[in-house]
N, C-alpha and C positions, 0 to 999 in steps of 0.2 A: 383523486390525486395519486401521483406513481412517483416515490421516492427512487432515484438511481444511488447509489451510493459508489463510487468511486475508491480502488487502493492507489498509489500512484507508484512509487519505487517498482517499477516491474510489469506498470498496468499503463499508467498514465506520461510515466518519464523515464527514460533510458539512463539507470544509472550503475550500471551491474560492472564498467572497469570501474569508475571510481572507488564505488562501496570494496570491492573488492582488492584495490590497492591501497587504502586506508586502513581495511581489517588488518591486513600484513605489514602496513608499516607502524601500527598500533601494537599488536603481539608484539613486533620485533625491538621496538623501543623500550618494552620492560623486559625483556630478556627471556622471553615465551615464542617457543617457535610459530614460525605466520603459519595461519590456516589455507589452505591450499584455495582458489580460486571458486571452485566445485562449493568447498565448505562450508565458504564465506555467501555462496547462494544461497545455501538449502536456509540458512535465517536471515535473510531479511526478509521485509514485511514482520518480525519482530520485536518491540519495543528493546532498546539498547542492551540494558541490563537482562533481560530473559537472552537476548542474541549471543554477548559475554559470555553467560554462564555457560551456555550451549555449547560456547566454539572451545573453550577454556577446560572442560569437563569439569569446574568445579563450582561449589555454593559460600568460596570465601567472597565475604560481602564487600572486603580493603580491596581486596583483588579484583573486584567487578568493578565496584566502583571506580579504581586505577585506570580501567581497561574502559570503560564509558568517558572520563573523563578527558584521557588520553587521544580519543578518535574525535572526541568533539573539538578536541584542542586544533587535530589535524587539521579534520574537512573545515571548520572556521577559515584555519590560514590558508588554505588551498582555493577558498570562494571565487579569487579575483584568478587566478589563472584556470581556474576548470569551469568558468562561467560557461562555455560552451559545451560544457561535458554532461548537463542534465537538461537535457532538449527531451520534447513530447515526440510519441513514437510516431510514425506516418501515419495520418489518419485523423489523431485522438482531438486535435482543434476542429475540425468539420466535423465530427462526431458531436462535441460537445457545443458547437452552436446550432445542432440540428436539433439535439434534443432544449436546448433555453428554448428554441422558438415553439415549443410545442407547448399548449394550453394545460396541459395532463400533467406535465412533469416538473419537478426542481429536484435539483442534484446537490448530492454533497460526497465530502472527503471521506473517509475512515482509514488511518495510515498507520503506520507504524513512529512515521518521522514524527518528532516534536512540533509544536504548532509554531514557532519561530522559524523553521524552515518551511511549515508547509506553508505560513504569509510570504516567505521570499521567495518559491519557487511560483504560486499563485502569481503573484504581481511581476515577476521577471517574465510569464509567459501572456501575460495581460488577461489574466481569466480568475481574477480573485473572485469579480464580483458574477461570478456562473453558481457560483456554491453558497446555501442558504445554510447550510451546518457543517459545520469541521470537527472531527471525531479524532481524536491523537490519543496516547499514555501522559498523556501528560492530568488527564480527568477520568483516564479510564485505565481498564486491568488491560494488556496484549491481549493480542489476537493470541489463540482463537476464541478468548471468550468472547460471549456475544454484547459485552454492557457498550462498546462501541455503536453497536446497530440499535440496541436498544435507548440509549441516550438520544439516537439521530429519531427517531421517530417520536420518541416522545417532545422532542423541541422540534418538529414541525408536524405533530399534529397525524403524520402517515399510519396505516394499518402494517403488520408485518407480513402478510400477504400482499402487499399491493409496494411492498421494497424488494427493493432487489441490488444484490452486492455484485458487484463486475472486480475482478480481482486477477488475478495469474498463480496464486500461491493455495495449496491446499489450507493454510491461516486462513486465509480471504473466505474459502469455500464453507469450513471448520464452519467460522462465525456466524456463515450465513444461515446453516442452514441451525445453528444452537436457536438464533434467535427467531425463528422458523418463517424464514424471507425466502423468497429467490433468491437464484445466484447463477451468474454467468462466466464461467472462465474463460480466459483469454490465452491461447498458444505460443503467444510470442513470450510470455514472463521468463522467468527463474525457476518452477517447478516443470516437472513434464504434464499435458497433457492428459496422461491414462493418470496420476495421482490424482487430478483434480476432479475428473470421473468418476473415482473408486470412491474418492468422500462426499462425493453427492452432488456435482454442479447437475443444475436443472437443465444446462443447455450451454456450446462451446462457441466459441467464434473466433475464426482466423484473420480476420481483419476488422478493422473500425467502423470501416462500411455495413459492415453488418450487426451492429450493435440494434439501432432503431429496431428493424424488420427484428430480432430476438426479444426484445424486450415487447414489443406488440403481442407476439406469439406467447410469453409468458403471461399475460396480465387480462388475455381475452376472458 
């Protein structure tokens, strides 16, 4: 069996204006200057509160949590008008029923996002039931630790040689390779490229189409 494990914010669903215009009107509403667009990239793909302290430079725990609080509050009431603002990237649907039909494989999440969004973004694109484990912070430490990838294996059973993390963010790569998986990056994300290189992806892919044929060639 060949575990895929999936990031989605960057990997799986195009959400880098909204995240990005949330983080700014989140700063902006406590009277914290917004993080410039750039900023508000380099952390996602990480759980809320580590993202906060990141963008904030600070470890006051009122103020994190103000700043988490405050962006949930947002994207919440934003849902019904930016419902067409977190669309799957070209490709990623045909990708992912290519690999359900294959005998070898079951896939799952590992995200940054809370699992309350990751059931509404699942069932808004009709692909809940593609993923046989969901890996959030909500049961796990941020990326890039690895207890995300280690939690997905042990609930279904996979070798960590025989998983493999597909991701866009050097987080994604981080985790993969702590928890000593595969890992594939993805060139369209929020990190560059050469970063996810530098920290070890086993192998890159410029479009969705090429996922399959990569992941064969990982697992031979």
């Amino acid at each position: 069996m060949i575990l895929v494990m999936f990031d989605m914010d960057g990997t799986l669903i195009d959400t880098q204006a909204l995240i990005t215009e949330h983080m700014a009107t989140t700063f902006e509403s406590v009277g914290l200057e917004a993080p410039t667009p750039a900023e508000s990239r380099r952390v996602i793909g990480l759980s809320l509160p580590v993202a906060m302290a990141r963008l904030a430079k600070s470890d006051d725990s009122v103020l994190i949590e103000t700043l988490v609080d405050t962006y949930k509050t947002h994207y919440r009431a934003s849902l019904v008008a930016d419902a067409g603002r977190e669309g799957l990237f070209p490709g990623a649907l045909e990708a992912l029923q290519q690999l359900r039909q294959r005998d070898d494989v079951v896939m799952g999440i590992a995200t940054g996002k809370g699992l309350h969004g990751v059931h509404r973004i699942t069932g808004l694109h009709g692909i809940a039931d593609y993923f046989v484990t969901l890996q959030t912070p909500d049961h796990n430490p941020s990326k890039p630790h690895p207890g995300m990838l280690e939690t997905a294996i042990r609930e279904t059973g996979a070798k960590a040689d025989r998983t493999i993390m597909v991701g866009d963010t050097t987080f994604d790569i981080e985790m993969g390779v702590a928890a000593k998986c595969k890992t594939v990056g993805v060139t369209w994300g929020y990190h560059e490229p050469r970063e996810l290189i530098a920290v070890g992806a086993s192998t890159m892919i410029d479009r969705f189409d090429q996922l399959d044929g990569a992941i064969r060639q990982l697992v031979e």
